[in-house]
C-alpha positions, 0 to 999 in steps of 0.5 A: 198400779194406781199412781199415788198423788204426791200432793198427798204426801208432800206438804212442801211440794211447788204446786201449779196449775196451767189451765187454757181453753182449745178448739174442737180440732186441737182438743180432739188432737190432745185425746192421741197425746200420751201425756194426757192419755197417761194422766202423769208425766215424770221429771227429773232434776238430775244431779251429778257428784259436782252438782251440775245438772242434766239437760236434754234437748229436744229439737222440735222445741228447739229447748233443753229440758228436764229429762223425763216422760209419760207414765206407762201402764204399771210403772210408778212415778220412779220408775217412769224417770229411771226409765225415761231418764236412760232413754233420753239421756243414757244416764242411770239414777237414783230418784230422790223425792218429788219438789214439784208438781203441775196440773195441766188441763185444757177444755174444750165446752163442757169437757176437759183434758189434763195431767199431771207433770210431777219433777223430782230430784234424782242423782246420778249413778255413773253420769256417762251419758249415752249417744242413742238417745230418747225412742224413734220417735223422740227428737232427742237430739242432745244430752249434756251436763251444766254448772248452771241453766242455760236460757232456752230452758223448757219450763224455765222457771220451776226448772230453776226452782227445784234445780235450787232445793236439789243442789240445796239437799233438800229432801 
């Protein structure tokens, strides 16, 4: 399935672009991430009935974060995050619209690596959330709900802005 950029459908979207530069060992390494192999990763902003949100955390980042993952082959960018969404946390959804999308890429002399991290508004289904989280070699280590962000959010900032368009309704 080829993945349809949300960019061409959505003029509203919160567009970014995160560029750096790696040594041959660390870019070499970036070829094995799935991230990268993948092309696109989905996120959620999940939403409960009380609009309080949904976070995971990880514990090799010591951060929560929007649950979500890495595109597998054949998947749409919604399926991806229902997919992801119940690995990480349990919780089944309903995929609203995209609000936001990033561009990261990383060179290495005349080459580079990059994907694309599109964050979604979704709600909730039943919000009961699960105690098998994320995949084997996922450190998931916890999944909550919360009136407002907590300060050690992954990605702070644009969490906090399509966490306000998504309580907003805006879709």
């Amino acid at each position: 399935m080829t993945v349809r950029d949300p960019r061409e459908v959505y003029d509203d979207l919160i567009v970014d672009r995160v560029e750096r530069d790696a040594d041959a060992e660390e870019f070499a390494a970036l070829y094995a991430n799935e991230a990268f192999r993948a092309g696109w990763v989905a996120g959620g902003i999940v939403l409960d009935d009380d609009d309080r949100v949904l976070l995971a955390y990880h514990g090799h980042d010591e951060a929560w974060l929007a649950p979500g993952g890495t595109l597998a082959p054949g998947e749409s960018l919604r399926d991806t995050l229902i997919r992801e969404v119940r690995e990480e946390t349990g919780v089944e959804i309903h995929p609203g619209r995209p609000h936001a999308l990033v561009e990261s890429v990383v060179h290495h002399d005349d080459d580079y690596l990059r994907f694309r991290y599109v964050l979604f508004c979704a709600r909730a289904i039943d919000p009961e959330t699960g105690e098998n989280l994320g995949e084997p070699d996922e450190p998931i280590e916890d999944a909550q709900w919360f009136e407002e962000l907590p300060d050690n959010v992954y990605g702070q900032e644009l969490t906090a802005k399509v966490l306000k368009r998504c309580q907003e309704g805006i879709d």
